[in-house]
N, C-alpha and C positions, 0 to 999 in steps of 0.2 A: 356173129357179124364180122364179116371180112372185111371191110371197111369201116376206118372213126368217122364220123360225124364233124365235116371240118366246117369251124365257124369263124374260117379266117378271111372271110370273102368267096368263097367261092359260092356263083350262085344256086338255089334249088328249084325245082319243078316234082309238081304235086300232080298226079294220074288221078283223076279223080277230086279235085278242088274242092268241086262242091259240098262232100260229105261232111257231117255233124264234124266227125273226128278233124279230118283232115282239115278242113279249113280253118280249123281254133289254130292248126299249129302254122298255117301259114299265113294265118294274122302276127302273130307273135311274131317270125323269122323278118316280115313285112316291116311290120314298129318298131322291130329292132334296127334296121338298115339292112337288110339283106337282099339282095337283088332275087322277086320269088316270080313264077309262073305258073302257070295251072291249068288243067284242060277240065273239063267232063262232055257228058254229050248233053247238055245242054243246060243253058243260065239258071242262075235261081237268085232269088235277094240274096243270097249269099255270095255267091258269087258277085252280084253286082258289089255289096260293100267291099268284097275282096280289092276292084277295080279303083274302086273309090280312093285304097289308098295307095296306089300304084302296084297292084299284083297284074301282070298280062295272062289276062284271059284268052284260052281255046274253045271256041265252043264244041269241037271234036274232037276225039281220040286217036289223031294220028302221026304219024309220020314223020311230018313237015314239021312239026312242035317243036322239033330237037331242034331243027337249022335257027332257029329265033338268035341261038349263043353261038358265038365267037368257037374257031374248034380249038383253040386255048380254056377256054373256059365252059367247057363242057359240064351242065348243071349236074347237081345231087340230085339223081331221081325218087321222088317219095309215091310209095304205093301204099296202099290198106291194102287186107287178106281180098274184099272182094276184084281184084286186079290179078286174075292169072296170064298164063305164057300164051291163051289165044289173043292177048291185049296186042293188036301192031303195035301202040305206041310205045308197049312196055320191050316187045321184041325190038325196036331201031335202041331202045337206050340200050340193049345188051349187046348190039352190034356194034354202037356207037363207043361202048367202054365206060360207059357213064355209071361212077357208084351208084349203087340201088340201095334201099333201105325200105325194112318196114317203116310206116308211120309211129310205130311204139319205140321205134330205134333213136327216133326224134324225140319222142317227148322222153326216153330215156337220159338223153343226150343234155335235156333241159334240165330236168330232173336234177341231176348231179350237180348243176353251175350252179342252183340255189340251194337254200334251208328249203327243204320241201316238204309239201303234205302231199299224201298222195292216197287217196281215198279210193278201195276195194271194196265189193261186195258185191252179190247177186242182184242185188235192190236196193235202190236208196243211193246209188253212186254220185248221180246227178244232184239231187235234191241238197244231200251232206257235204257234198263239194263248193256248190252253190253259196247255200246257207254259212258257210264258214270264208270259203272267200268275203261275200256280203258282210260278214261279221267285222271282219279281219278292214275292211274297207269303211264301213262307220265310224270306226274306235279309231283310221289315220293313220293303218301299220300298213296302207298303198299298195297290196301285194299284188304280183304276175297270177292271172287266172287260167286255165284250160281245164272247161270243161264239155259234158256230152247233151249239153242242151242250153237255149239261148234264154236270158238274163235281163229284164228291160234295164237293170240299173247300170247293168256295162254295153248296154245294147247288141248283146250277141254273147255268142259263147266262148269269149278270150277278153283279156285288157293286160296291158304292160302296165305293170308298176314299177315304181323306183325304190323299192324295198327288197332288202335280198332272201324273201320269203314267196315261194312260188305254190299255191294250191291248184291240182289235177286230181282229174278224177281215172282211175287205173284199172282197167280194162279186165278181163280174166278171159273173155267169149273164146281168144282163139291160142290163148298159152303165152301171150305175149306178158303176162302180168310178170312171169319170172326175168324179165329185163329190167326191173326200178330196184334202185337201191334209196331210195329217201329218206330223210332225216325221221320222220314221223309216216307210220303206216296204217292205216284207218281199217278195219274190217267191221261192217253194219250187218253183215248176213252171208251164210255160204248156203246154198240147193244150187243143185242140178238144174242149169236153164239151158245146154247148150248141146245138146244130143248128136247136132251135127259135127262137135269137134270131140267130147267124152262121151264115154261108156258109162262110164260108173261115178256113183259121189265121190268115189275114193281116188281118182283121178283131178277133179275138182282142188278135194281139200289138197292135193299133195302141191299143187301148182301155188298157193295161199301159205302152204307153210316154206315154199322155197321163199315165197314174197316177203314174209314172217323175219326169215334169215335173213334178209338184207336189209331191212330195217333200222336204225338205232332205237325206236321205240316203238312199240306198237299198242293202236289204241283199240279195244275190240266190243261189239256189243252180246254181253252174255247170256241175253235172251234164248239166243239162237244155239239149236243145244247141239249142233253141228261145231259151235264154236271155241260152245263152253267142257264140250266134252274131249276137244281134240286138242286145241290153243288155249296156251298162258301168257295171256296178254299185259305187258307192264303195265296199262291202265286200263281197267274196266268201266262201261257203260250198262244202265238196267234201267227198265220201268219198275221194278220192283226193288222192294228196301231188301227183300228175303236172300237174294242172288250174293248180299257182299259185295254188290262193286261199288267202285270208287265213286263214282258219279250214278245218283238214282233218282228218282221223282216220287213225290206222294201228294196226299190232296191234289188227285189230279182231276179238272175238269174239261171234260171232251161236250164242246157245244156248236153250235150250228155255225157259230161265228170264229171258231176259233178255239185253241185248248188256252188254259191254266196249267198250272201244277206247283210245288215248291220242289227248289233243287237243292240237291243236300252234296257234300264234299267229302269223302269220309268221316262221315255222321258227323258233320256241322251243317247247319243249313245256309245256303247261300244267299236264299230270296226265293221270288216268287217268280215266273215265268210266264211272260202273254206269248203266246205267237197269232199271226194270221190264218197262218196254214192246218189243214185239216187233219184229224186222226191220229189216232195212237201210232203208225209208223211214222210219221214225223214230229210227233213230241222224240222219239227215240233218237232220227238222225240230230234236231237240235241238241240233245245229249252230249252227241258224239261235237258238236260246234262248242258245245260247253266247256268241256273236258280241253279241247284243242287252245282255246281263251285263256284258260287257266293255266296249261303248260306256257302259253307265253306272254305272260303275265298280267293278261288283261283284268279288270277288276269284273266282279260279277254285275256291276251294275252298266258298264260299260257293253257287258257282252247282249243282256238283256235290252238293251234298247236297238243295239242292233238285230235281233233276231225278231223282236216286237213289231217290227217293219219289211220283213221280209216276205216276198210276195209269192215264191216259188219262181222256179225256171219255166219254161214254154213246154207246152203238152203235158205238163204234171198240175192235172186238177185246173188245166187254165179253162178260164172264162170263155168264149166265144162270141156270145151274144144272148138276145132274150128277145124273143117278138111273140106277138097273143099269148104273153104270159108263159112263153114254153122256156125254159131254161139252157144254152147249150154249153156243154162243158167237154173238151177236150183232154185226152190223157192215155201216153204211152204204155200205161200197162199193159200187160201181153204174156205173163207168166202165171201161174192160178193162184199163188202166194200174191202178186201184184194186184190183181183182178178184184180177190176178195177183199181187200187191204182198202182199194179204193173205192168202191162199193158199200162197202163201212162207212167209210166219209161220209159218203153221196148220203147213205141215211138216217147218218147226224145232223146232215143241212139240211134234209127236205121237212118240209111243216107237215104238222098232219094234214093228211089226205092226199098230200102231195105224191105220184107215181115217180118213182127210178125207173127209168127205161134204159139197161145195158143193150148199147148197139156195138155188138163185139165182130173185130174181122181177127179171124187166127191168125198166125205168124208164123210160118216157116209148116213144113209135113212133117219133117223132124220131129220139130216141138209138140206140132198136136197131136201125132201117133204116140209120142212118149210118155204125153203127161194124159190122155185123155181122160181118164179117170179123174184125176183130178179137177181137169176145166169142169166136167162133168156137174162138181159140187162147189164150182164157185161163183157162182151167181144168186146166192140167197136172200141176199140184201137187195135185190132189186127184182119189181110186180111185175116187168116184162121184160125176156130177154128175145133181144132181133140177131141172129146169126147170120153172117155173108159166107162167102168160099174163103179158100184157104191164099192168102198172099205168100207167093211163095219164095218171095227173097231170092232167087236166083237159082232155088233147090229146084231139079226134076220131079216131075209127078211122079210117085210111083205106084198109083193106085189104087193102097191099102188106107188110104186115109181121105178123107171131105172136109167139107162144112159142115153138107146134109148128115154124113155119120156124130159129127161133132153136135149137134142141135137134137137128133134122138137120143144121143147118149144125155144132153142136158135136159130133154124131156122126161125121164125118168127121173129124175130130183127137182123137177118144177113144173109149177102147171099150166104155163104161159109163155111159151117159146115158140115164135117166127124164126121162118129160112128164107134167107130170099140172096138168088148166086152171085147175083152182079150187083154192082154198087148205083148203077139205074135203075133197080127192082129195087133195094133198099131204102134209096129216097124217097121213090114214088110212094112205097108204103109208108114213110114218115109222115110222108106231105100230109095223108090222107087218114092218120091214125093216130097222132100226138095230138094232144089233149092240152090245152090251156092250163094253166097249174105243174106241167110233168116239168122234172131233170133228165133231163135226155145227153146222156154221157157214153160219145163215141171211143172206143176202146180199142188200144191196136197198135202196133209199130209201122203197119203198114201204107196204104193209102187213103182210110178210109175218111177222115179228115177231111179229105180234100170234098166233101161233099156237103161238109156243115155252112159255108156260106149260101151254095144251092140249094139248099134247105129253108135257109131264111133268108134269101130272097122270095122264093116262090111261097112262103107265106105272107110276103109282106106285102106280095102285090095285092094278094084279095082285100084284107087287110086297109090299103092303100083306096084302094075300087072303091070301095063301099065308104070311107071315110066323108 
């Protein structure tokens, strides 16, 4: 970084506003006093709350953006990796002389002014982030939050606190994880999710143990034998008593409604553990929320009631809706490790006879060329899988890869797999094939999402008709 991050006034401007990442940190720069602005190519509720608290919005990416400031005061340009050099508006800030920075240069920058948590991992970043903010904010310790998914109890994915304890959730996708030096470093999981930036695992873990290093303490889950075989983590987390770690669970019960478990301290038991949220990976990341409680000194019964209330972040297992009995649940899974993970859930909450219907859209060619064997086998937990095409995040085609190849490869390990390539073909076949009774759980990073209220709508009218 050839440029510090000046937080002496000088104002900032965000390429790209609207993204998950980007806008949690230009809410915070915003509530702090900072004079912020922002483009993308076009509104979202996000951006509208951005407006809300005085962020000026662009609704285009160009040009004219920059003359908004004084040429005294020419802003901190903030980009994410999707913003390259065909960007105009990223070309006038280089013209113009305007520091640039990554977005992780930011929340770096944050990073360090607090006691920080900063939570890594392949999986579970958002949920453990979440979860522990939310913790950390029941028990009264007020803490600064950024994280990569939005929150009903802070109504989005940021809030300023007045505590000098900051939790973030810390990235790895593009090597930017090696910029956080924080007080406490979280790692829930290391696989290979990001093909389009490494090659290999070992590329992965190397970038985690740089993270590792900067650390003053690191808390890690030992499950994960990427973690437990490479990292020695000052505090360990486990589902299992076997593992030795510091923090483990037993009598645990995984039910429709919610897990149990008791947690134990270095073989002392702490109590007993309710959550909302579903599945064995999320008994695991409230582990890693346990553990976090405990280093800062909250009492276990403290921590427990916070986590007993916690609802999950937005597209992780979220609700939807429910009309003629069909169930609809939303969730960014998108990796096969995620996929089966949540899938699990889905058929600890369905009653008998109930159908899990995965309606999965891929994520990137990258992704699905690299792992397809694996997507291949992870759909077993659910009676019917609906495949779309490939969303392709910005990535060229490059031909070696589909849906359709992706949907035969999963037909070979299941006996009930639809292809349908557009997300107009998709619905129409829900409209016309979900069943009264089903969990219908759209899967994906993508857009697919966006067709779950079109769905129940057009069932609600007939529905409505006939009432």
């Amino acid at each position: 970084m050839v440029n510090a991050v000046d937080f002496a006034g000088r104002p900032f401007h965000f390429i790209g506003v609207g993204g998950i990442g980007m806008s949690a940190l230009a809410y915070i720069l915003a509530q702090k006093g900072f004079q912020v602005s922002g483009s993308d190519v076009r509104p979202n509720h996000i951006t509208h709350k951005l407006e809300s608290i005085g962020v000026n919005f662009f609704g285009k990416q160009e040009p004219s953006n920059l003359e908004f400031f004084n040429v005294d005061s020419s802003p901190q340009v903030v980009c994410s990796t999707a913003i390259n050099a065909s960007n105009l508006e990223y070309k006038a800030a280089l013209e113009k002389g305007c520091p640039i920075f990554h977005r992780s240069d930011i929340l770096a920058a944050l990073i360090s002014q607090y006691k920080s948590i900063a939570v890594a991992g392949t999986h579970g970043k958002t949920t453990t982030s979440s979860m522990i903010g939310y913790m950390l904010l029941q028990a009264g310790v007020d803490p600064t939050i950024i994280v990569g998914g939005e929150v009903k109890a802070w109504e989005g994915n940021a809030r300023l606190g007045q505590s000098p304890y900051l939790v973030a959730e810390a990235d790895e996708s593009d090597g930017s994880l090696v910029k956080h030096s924080p007080e406490i470093g979280i790692i829930t999981n290391i696989e290979l999710d990001h093909p389009d930036h490494y090659d290999t695992l070992d590329e992965v873990v190397n970038i985690f143990k740089t993270f590792t290093n900067q650390c003053k303490t690191v808390v890690a889950c030992i499950d994960c034998e990427n973690v437990s075989d490479r990292f020695q983590p000052d505090i360990s987390y486990s589902l299992s008593p076997d593992t030795g770690a510091d923090y483990y669970a037993t009598n645990i019960d995984y039910r429709a409604d919610g897990t149990t478990a008791l947690v134990w301290e270095k073989g002392i038991a702490l109590g007993v553990l309710n959550l909302a949220v579903l599945g064995h990976h999320n008994l695991s990341n409230a582990l890693a929320a346990v553990a976090i409680g405990r280093m800062l000194g909250l009492e276990f019964g403290e921590i427990a009631r916070g986590l007993a209330t916690f609802e999950g972040a937005r597209r992780r297992f979220e609700f939807r809706g429910e009309v003629d009995g069909i169930t609809f649940i939303d969730d960014y899974a998108h990796h096969p490790s995620e996929l089966s993970a949540t899938l699990a859930a889905a058929r600890l909450q369905a009653r008998p006879g109930q159908r899990v219907v995965a309606i999965f859209q891929p994520h990137r060619y990258s992704r699905t060329q690299a792992f397809l064997g694996e997507f291949a086998k992870s759909f077993n937990h659910a009676d019917l899988v609906v495949l779309t095409d490939i969303y392709s995040a910005g990535e060229p085609n490059t031909g070696l890869i589909s849906g359709e190849k992706l949907a035969l490869e999963v037909a070979k390990n299941h006996s009930n797999v639809e292809f349908h390539s557009t997300l107009a073909d998709i619905r129409l076949f829900l409209e016309q094939n979900l069943r009264p009774g089903d969990l219908a759980l759209f899967l994906g990073a993508g857009n697919l999402n966006q067709t779950i209220p079109q769905i129940i709508e057009s069932l609600r009218q007939p529905a409505q008709a006939t009432s």
